[in-house]
C-alpha positions in Angstrom: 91.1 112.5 113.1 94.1 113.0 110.9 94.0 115.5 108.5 96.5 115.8 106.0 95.8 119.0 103.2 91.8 119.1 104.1 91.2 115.2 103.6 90.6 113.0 106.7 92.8 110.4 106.4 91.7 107.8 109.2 88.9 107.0 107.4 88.7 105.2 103.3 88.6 108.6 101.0 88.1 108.4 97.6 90.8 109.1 94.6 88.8 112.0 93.5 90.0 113.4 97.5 93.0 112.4 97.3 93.9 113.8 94.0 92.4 117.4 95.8 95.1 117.2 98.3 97.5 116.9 95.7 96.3 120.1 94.5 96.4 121.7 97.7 99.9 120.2 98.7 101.3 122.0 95.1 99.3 124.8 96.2 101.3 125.1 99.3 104.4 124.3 97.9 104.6 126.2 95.1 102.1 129.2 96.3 104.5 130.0 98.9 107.2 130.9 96.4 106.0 132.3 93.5 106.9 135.8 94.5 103.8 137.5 94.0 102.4 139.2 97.5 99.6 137.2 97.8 97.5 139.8 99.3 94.9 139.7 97.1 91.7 137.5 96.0 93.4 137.3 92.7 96.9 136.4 93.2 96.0 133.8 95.3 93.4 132.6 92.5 96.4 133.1 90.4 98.8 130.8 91.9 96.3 128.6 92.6 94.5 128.2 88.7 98.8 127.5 88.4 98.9 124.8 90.9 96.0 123.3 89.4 97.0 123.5 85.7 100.6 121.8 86.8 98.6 118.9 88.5 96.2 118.5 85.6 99.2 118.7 82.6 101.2 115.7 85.1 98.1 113.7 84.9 98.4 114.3 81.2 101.9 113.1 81.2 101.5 110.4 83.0 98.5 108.6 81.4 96.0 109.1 83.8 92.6 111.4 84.2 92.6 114.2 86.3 88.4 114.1 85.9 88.6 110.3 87.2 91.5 109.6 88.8 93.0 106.0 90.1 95.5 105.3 93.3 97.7 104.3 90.5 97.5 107.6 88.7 98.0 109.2 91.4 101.4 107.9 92.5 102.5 108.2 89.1 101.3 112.0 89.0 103.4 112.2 92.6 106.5 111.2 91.1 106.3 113.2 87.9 105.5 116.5 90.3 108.7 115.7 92.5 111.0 115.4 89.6 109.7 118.8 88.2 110.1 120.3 91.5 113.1 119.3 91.7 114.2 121.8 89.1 113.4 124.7 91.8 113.2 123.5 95.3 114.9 122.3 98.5 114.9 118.4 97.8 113.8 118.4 101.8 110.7 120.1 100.9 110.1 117.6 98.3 110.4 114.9 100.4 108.1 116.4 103.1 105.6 117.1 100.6 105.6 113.6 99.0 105.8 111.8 102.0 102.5 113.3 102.9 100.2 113.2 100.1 101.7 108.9 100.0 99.9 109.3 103.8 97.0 110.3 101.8 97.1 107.7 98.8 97.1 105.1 101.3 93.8 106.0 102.6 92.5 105.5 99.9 89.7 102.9 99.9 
């Protein structure tokens, strides 16, 4: 099977998983850049409570629940995180990025 950021994506997932591998995918992103060594427990819980906090506050923006997300949401939560990334990062690793977790969203059952 296909697996894009942890979620199986050959088979229906739910929103709740794909909003998850849109935390992982920031995660990845974002984590890789940050600067910090990431050779510890807590740095990596660092930059992850980060990731997470960015993909709850775009949910916010966008009108949508992070606790109960929709497909919809979701999509609009993808393109409010590639325009603030787009402040800081390669607009290639964007793209990648994007691309992927839309893999995801259209998995959704």
């Amino acid at each position: 099977m296909a697996s894009i950021y942890g979620v199986e994506i050959t088979s229906g997932i739910t929103p709740a998983q794909a909003r998850e591998a849109l935390v992982e995918c920031f995660y990845e992103a974002h984590g890789q850049s940050t600067g910090m060594t990431m050779n510890s427990q807590q740095e990596i819980e660092t930059v992850k409570n980060y990731c997470m906090l960015c993909v709850k506050n775009a949910f916010d923006q966008t009108g949508g629940s992070f606790e109960s997300p929709t497909k919809e949401s979701i999509l609009k939560v993808v393109d409010y995180l590639a325009r603030f990334s787009a402040y800081f990062r390669d607009p290639a690793v964007i793209e990648k990025h994007k691309n992927e977790i839309l893999q995801v969203c259209q998995a959704i059952k």
